[in-house]
Every structure is written in C-alpha cells, then in structure tokens.
C-alpha positions in Angstrom: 52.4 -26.7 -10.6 54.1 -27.0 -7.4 53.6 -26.0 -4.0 56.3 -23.7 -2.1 54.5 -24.8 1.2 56.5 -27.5 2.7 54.3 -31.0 3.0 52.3 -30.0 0.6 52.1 -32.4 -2.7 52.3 -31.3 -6.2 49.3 -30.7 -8.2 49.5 -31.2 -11.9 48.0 -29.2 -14.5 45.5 -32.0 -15.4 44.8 -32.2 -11.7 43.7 -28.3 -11.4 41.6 -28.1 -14.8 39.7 -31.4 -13.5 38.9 -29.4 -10.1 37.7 -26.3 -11.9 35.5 -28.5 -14.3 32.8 -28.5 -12.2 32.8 -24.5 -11.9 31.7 -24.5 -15.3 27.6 -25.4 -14.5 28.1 -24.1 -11.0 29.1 -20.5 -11.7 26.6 -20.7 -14.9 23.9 -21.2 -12.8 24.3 -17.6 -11.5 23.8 -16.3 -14.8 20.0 -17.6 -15.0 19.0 -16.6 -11.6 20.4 -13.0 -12.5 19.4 -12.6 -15.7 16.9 -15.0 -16.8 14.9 -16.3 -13.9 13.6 -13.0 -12.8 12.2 -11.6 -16.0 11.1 -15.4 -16.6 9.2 -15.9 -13.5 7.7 -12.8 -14.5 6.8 -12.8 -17.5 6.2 -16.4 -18.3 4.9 -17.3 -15.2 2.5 -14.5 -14.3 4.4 -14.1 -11.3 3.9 -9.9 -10.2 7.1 -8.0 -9.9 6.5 -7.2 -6.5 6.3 -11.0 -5.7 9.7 -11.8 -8.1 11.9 -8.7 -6.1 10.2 -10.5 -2.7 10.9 -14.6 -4.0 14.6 -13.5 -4.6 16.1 -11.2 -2.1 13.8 -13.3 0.6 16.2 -16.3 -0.7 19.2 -14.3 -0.6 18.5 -12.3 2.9 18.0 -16.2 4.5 21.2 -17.1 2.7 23.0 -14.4 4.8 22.5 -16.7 8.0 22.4 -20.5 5.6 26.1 -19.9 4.2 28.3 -19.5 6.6 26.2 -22.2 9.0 27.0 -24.4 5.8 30.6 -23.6 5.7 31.3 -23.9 9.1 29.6 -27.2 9.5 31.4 -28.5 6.1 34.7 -27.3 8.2 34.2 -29.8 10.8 32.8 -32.5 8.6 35.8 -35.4 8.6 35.7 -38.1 5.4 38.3 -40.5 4.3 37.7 -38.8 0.6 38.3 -35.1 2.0 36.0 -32.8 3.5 35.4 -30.9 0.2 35.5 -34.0 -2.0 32.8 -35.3 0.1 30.5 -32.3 -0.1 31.0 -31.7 -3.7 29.8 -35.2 -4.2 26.6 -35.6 -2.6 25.1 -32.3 -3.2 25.7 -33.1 -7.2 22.0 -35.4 -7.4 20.0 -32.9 -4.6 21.3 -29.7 -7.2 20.1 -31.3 -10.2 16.7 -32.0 -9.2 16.0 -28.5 -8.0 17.7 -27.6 -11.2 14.7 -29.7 -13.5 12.1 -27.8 -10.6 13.1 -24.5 -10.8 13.8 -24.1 -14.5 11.6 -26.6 -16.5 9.0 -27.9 -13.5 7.1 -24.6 -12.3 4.1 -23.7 -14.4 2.3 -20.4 -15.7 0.2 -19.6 -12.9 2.1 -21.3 -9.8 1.7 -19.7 -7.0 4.1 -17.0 -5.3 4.0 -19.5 -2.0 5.1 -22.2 -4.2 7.6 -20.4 -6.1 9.4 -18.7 -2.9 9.8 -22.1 -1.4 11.6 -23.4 -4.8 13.7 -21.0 -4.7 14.7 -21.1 -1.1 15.5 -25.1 -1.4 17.5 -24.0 -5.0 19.6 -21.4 -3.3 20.4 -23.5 -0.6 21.6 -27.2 -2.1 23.3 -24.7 -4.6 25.2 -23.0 -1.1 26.1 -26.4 -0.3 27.9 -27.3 -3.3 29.7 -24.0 -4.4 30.8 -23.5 -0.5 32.3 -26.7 -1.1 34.4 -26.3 -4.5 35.4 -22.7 -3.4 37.1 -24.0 0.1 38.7 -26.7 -2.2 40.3 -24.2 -4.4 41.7 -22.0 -1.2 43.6 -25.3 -0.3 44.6 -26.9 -3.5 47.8 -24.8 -4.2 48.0 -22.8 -0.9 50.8 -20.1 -1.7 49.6 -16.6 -2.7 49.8 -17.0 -6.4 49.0 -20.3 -6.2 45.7 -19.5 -5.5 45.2 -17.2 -8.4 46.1 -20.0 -10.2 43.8 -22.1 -9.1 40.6 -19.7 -8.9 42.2 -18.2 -12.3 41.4 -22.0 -14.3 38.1 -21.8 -12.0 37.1 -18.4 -13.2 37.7 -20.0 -16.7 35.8 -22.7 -16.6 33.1 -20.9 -15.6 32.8 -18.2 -18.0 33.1 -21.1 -20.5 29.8 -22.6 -18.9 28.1 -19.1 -18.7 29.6 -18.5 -22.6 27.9 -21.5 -23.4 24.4 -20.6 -21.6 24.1 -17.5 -23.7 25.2 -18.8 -26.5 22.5 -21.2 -26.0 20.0 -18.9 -25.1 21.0 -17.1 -28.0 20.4 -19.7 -30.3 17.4 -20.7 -29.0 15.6 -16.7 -29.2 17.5 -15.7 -32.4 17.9 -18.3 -34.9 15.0 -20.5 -33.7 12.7 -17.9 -32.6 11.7 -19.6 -29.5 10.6 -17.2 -26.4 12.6 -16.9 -23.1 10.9 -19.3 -21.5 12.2 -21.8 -24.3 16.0 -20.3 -23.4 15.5 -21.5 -19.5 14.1 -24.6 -20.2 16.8 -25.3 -22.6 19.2 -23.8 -20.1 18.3 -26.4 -17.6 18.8 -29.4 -19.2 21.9 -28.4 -20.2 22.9 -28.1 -16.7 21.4 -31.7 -15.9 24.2 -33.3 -18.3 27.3 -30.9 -16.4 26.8 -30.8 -13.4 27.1 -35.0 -13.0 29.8 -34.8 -15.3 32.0 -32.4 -14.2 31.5 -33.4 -10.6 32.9 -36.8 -11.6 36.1 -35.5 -13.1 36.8 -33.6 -9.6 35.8 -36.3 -7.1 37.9 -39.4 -10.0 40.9 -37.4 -10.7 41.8 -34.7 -7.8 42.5 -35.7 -4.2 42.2 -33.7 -1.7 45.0 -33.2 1.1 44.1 -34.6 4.2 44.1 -32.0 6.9 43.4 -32.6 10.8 40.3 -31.9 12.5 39.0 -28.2 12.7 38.4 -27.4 16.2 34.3 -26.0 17.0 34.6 -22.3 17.7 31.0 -21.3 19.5 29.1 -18.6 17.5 30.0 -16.0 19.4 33.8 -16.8 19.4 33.3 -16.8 15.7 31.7 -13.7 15.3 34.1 -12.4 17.7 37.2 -13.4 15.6 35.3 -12.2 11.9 34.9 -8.6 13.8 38.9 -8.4 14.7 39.7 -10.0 11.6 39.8 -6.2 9.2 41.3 -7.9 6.6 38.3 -10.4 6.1 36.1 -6.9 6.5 38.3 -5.4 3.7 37.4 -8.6 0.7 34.0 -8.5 1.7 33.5 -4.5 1.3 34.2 -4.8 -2.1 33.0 -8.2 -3.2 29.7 -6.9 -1.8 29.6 -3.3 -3.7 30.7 -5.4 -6.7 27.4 -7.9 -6.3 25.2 -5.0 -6.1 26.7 -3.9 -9.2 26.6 -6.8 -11.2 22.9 -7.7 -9.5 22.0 -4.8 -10.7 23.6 -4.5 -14.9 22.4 -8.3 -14.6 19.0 -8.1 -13.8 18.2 -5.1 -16.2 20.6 -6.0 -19.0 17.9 -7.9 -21.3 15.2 -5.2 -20.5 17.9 -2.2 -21.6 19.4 -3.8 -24.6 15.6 -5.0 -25.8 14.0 -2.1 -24.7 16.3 1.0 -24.6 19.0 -0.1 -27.2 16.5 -1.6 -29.5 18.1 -5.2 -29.8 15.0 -7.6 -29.6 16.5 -10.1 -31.2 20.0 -9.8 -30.7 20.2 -9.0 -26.7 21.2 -13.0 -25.9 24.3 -12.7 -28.2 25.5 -9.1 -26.6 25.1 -11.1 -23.4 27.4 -13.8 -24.9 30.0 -11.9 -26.5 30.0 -9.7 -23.2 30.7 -12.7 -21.2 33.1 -14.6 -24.0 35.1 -11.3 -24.0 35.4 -11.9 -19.6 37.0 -15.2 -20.4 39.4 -13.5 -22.3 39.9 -10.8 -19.8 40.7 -13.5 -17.5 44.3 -13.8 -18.4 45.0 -10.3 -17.9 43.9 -10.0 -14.7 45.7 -13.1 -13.5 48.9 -11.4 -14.9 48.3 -8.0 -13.1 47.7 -9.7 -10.1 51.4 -11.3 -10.4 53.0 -7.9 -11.3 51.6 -5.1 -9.3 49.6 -7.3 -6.4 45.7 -8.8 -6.3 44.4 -6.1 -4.3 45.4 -3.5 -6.9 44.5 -5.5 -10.1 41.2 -6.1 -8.5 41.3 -2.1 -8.6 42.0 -1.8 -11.8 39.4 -3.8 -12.8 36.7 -2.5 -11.1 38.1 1.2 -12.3 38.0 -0.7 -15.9 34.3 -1.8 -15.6 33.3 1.6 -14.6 34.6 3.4 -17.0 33.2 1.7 -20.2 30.0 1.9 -18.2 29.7 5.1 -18.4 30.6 5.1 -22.2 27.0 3.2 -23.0 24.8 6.4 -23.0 26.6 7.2 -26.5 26.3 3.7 -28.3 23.5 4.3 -31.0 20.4 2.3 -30.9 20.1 -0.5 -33.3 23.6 -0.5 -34.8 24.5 -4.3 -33.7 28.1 -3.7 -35.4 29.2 -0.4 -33.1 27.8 -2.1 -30.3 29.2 -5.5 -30.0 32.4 -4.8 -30.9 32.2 -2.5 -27.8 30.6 -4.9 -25.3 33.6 -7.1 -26.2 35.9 -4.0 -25.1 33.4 -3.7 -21.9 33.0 -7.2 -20.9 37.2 -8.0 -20.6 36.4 -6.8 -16.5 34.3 -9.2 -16.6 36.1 -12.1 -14.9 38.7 -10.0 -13.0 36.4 -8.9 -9.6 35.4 -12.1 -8.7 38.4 -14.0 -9.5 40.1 -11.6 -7.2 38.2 -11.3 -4.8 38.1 -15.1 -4.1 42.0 -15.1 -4.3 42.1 -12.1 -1.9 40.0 -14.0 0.5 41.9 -17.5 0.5 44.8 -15.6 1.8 42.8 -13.8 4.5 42.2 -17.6 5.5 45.6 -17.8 6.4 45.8 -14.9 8.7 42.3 -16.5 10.4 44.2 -20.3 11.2 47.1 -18.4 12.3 45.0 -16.1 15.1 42.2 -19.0 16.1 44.2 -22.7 15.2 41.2 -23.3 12.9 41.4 -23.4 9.1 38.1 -22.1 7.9 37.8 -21.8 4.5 34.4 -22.7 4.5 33.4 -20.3 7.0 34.9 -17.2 5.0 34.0 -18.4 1.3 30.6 -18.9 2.8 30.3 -15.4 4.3 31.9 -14.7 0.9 29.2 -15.9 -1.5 27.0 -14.5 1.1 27.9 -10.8 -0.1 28.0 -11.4 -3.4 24.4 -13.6 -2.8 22.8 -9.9 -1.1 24.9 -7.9 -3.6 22.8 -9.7 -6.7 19.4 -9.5 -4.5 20.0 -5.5 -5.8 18.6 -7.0 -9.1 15.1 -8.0 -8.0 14.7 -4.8 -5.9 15.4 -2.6 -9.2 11.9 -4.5 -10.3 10.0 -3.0 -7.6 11.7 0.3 -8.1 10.7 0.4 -11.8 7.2 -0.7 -11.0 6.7 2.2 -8.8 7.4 4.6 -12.0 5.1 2.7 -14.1 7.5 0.2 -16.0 5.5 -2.9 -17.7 7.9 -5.8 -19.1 5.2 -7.0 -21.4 5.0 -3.5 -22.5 8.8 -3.5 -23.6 9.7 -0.3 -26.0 6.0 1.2 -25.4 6.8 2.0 -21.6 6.9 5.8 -20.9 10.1 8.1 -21.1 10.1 8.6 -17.2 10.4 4.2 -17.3 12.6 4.0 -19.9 14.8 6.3 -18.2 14.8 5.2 -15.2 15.3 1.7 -16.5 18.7 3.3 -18.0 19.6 5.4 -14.7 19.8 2.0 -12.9 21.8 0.1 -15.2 24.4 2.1 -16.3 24.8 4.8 -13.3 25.0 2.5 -10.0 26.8 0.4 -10.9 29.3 2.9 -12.0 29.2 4.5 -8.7 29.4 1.3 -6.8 32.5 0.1 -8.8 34.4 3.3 -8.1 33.6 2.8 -4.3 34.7 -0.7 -4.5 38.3 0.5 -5.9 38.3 3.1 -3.3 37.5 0.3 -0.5 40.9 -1.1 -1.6 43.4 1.7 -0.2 46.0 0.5 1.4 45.1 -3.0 1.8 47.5 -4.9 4.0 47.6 -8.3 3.5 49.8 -8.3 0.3 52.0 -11.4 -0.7 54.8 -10.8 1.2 52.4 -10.8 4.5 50.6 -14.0 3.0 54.4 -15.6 3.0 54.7 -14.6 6.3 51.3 -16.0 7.8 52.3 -19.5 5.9 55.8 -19.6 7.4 53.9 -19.0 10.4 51.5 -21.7 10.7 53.8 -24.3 8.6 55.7 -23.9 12.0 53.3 -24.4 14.2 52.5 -27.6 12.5 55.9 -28.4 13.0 55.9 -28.1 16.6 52.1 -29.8 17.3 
C-alpha cells in the first residue's frame, strides 16, 4: 500500500500483516484478564471477591499514571532499529515470564499480597509492549485511511488470537471436561509459543521509519497541551465509556451464560463464536469508516452493540441453536469500537506535532490504553457489587433471584447505556479526514523548511 505523505516509503502488504502478527497474543491477553483471570483467581485460587475487584482495578488505577510515563519515555528513546522496533523487542522475554507467573505459576491459596504484586508487574511489562506496537501502527502508513488500514489488519490479527483462546478454552471445558483453571493454564502456554514468534516476524521483516528526535516537554507543559488538545478529549470519552462496557459484558459473561442462560458447558464456545463473528465484523467497519467517516462508523457500531444488547433478555435458556446463531449477529460490533477508536486517535496525533513540534504517539496511545485499562477495571468492581447482594460463584444457578438478577441488570443494561453515551459523545466530532489532510500538509511543510 502506499503512502500519500511525501518522504514516506511504501509499505507492502506482507510488510503490514508481519507488523500486526504480534497483535495476535497481545490483544488475546486482554481476553483472560477480563474474562478468565477474575473468576479464576477466584474461584480456583481461593482468592475473596473483595480481594479480586481490589488486585485488578488497584493494577489498572496505577496504570492511569504507568502508561503514559511509558509512552512518553518510549517517545524519546532513540535506537538505530526504531524507537518502536526496539521496545517491541525487549519487552517480548520480560512478558513471557509474567505470562508462565500469572497464569500457570500462582497456587490455590497464594496470598492476596502476592497476587496484587503479580498482577501489577503483568500489567505493566504488558503496557510496555502494547504502547509500543500501537505507536508503530499510528506511523506505519500515516494518511487517514492509512491508518485504518493498518489498525484494521491489527484488529484482525487479534481477534484471530482471542478466536483462538476461546476456542481453546472451549475445547479444553467442553470436549475434555477439564475445569477453568485447566482453560488458563492451557491459555498461557499458548501465549509462551506467540508472543516470541510473532514478535520475530515484526522486528525481521518490518522497518521502522526513522524519525528525528522528540523534544522533552515537562509534565506540566504536557498536561497543559492534553487539556487544550479537545480532540484528544473527544477519542478518549468514548474509548473509556466503551471499556466500561466491555469490562463489564466481559467480566460477567461466563457467570450469565452458565448461570442465567443455563449453558454450563457450552459458555466457552458462545464466547468464541461471539468473538469469531468480531473478526468478521471487522471488514465492515473498515469500509464504513471509508464511506461515511471513522467518527461516525465508530457510532454506528456502538449504536449496533447496544441494540442487540438489549435483545438478550428474550433468548430462551438452554436452547444453544437460537442462541449462537444470535451471538454471531451480536458479536459483528465486536471489533469496530476499538479499531476505531485507535484510528481516531492516530490522527489526533497529527494535530498534537503540529501545535507542540513533538510527535507523541506514545504519549496519546498510552493515555489511550489507559482508558480502556480503567474502563475494563468496571469488571472487577461488578464482583464486589454482586457480593453485596449475596452472589456466590461456587454457588452458580443456586444463587438467589435478587443475585441472579442483579447479575443480569449488570450485564446486559450498562453496558447498553454506556454504548448509547459513547455514540452520543461523538456529535459533531471535528477532526474528520479532510482536517487530518490538512494537519499532514501542515507538518510535511514544516519539515520542509527545518
């Protein structure tokens, strides 16, 4: 595909689907600590749900203040491989040994001290890393749909490594009859032989364009410039209302399909047909985002996911056929928010340089997966609110009608509200591609003339 920007190389097909590669373990690993790792920690090991809602939105609350520190720094960091290239590297070993920790080292019984701190060190090697590949992808193909492109194969790739976890887990609870805890454990080694190599196809066959030194903005000329910069304000709005609502569906979607729905068995493979179906939603987000504009396909998608939301208080309990034809219906929104939201952002990148001199794409997709970080820590804290009304996990079906209930309330009703607000968020959003052509001819000049 080429580049309209002038200076800026081609990059090839092969080139782009060897850069997303390593989305594929990196964006799967937010599946377990959503879904899986909460419920697992537990139930499996004895962990109270007080303590689990505390472990994880402690780790995301610290991340608030961890990711964009991490972004910025990476910024500045100068490497004859490519700032991002570098990163991506040699946070690949450091991920996958809190990857064999946190999913096959910690033991029934560990303490909640213990626990926390894994999960802190986890959250963090995993900041360094993702904050690394998403800057990458803002820069690869720098032209407004160029972007989409890029974070469109991205988004791909990693719905085909979250496809894969649940099929996994699937496989693992449902044909071999093996317990949850099995799922994680299998879950991790599977990420022990991606994430090496993926890594390796994006630091062997994709260079990174070499870009001159980011000036140090203090941290309070940096704050300074994130307040003025509304547009920046505008992506996060909805990419955090958006993590809250998938924190939320996530972290309560085993316990309502099991629990609620009936589907003891078969709760792994509505969570992998719901995803599978994202990856084909991909596609047709990617194309309304070329016809009527990202900001309003990222609308529509969050209007979408809504919508069928609110169409699960009539599926019928135990009827596997009614239902997962439906979740594949549901799940095609799937893929669109973030996919957009990351695009949106890339371009509000653009209208940072051109303000401040500074091209911080660290700094903003940092602050970015800092929303969508809080947004999921919504997950946890629905624990604690369904232990205040009596809800038991080892109790599954057997918990009372007021639990059961308000197990369903949270699942299906915020996130239904939170979705609409998102859309809403979106009015009138300025920085639309002609703008983004604007703010490139822009700085593409002021290259010229330094």
């Amino acid at each position: 595909m080429a580049n309209s920007n002038a200076g800026e190389r081609k990059v090839s097909v092969w080139e782009i689907a060897a850069f997303a590669a390593p989305a594929a373990p990196l964006l799967a690993l937010t599946l377990p600590t959503i879904i899986f790792l909460p419920p697992h920690f537990a139930e499996h090991l004895g962990i109270p749900l007080w303590a689990v809602s505390a472990i994880f939105l402690g780790a995301r609350l610290l991340d608030i203040i961890i990711d964009p520190m991490i972004g910025g720094f990476q910024d500045r960091t100068e490497h004859k491989w490519g700032r991002r290239r570098f990163w991506l590297a040699i946070t690949c070993a450091p991920l996958m040994v809190m990857v064999w920790i946190t999913f096959m080292g910690l033991w029934p019984g560990v303490s909640i001290g213990i626990a926390g701190f894994t999960i802190f060190i986890f959250y963090a090697v995993f900041a360094m890393m993702m904050v690394a590949h998403l800057g990458w992808a803002g820069e690869l193909v720098p032209t407004y749909h160029g972007r989409t492109h890029v974070l469109g194969a991205v988004q791909v790739a990693s719905l085909v490594g979250q496809t894969v976890m649940l099929i996994l887990a699937g496989v693992v609870v449902q044909a071999f009859h093996g317990s949850n805890a099995d799922a994680v454990h299998a879950m991790g080694w599977t990420m022990l032989f991606l994430l090496p190599a993926t890594t390796l196809l994006a630091v062997l066959f994709v260079r990174e364009e070499q870009r001159p030194p980011q000036p140090h903005l203090s941290l309070a000329d940096s704050i300074k410039a994130l307040i003025a910069n509304r547009s920046a304000q505008r992506v996060l709005l909805p990419d955090l209302l958006l993590g809250v609502a998938q924190g939320v569906s996530g972290g309560l979607f085993l316990f309502f399909f099991q629990f609620v729905l009936g589907f003891e068995r078969e709760s792994q493979t509505l969570l992998a047909i719901y995803f599978l179906a994202g990856l084909i939603g991909v596609p047709i987000w990617w194309i309304a985002a070329r016809r009527i504009g990202k900001h309003r396909a990222l609308q529509a998608a969050l209007v979408y996911s809504a919508l069928t939301l609110a169409l699960l208080p009539i599926m019928p309990a135990r009827e596997f056929w009614i239902v997962g034809p439906f979740m594949v219906l549901a799940g095609l929104a799937q893929g669109g928010g973030t996919l957009l939201t990351r695009s949106l952002m890339a371009d509000v990148v653009d209208e940072d340089e051109l303000n401040t001199g500074a091209r911080r794409s660290g700094l903003y997709f940092g602050l970015l997966l800092t929303t969508s970080k809080l947004g999921v820590a919504a997950g946890p804290i629905t624990y604690a609110i369904l232990g205040t009304v009596g809800f038991v996990a080892s109790q599954g079906a057997n918990n009372s009608d007021l639990a059961l209930g308000t197990l369903s309330a949270l699942f299906i009703w915020v996130p239904v509200v939170l979705s609409l607000l998102g859309a809403l968020s979106l009015r009138n959003y300025p920085l639309d591609e002609a703008r983004q052509a604007q703010l490139a001819a822009a700085i593409a000049a002021r290259r010229v003339s330094t």
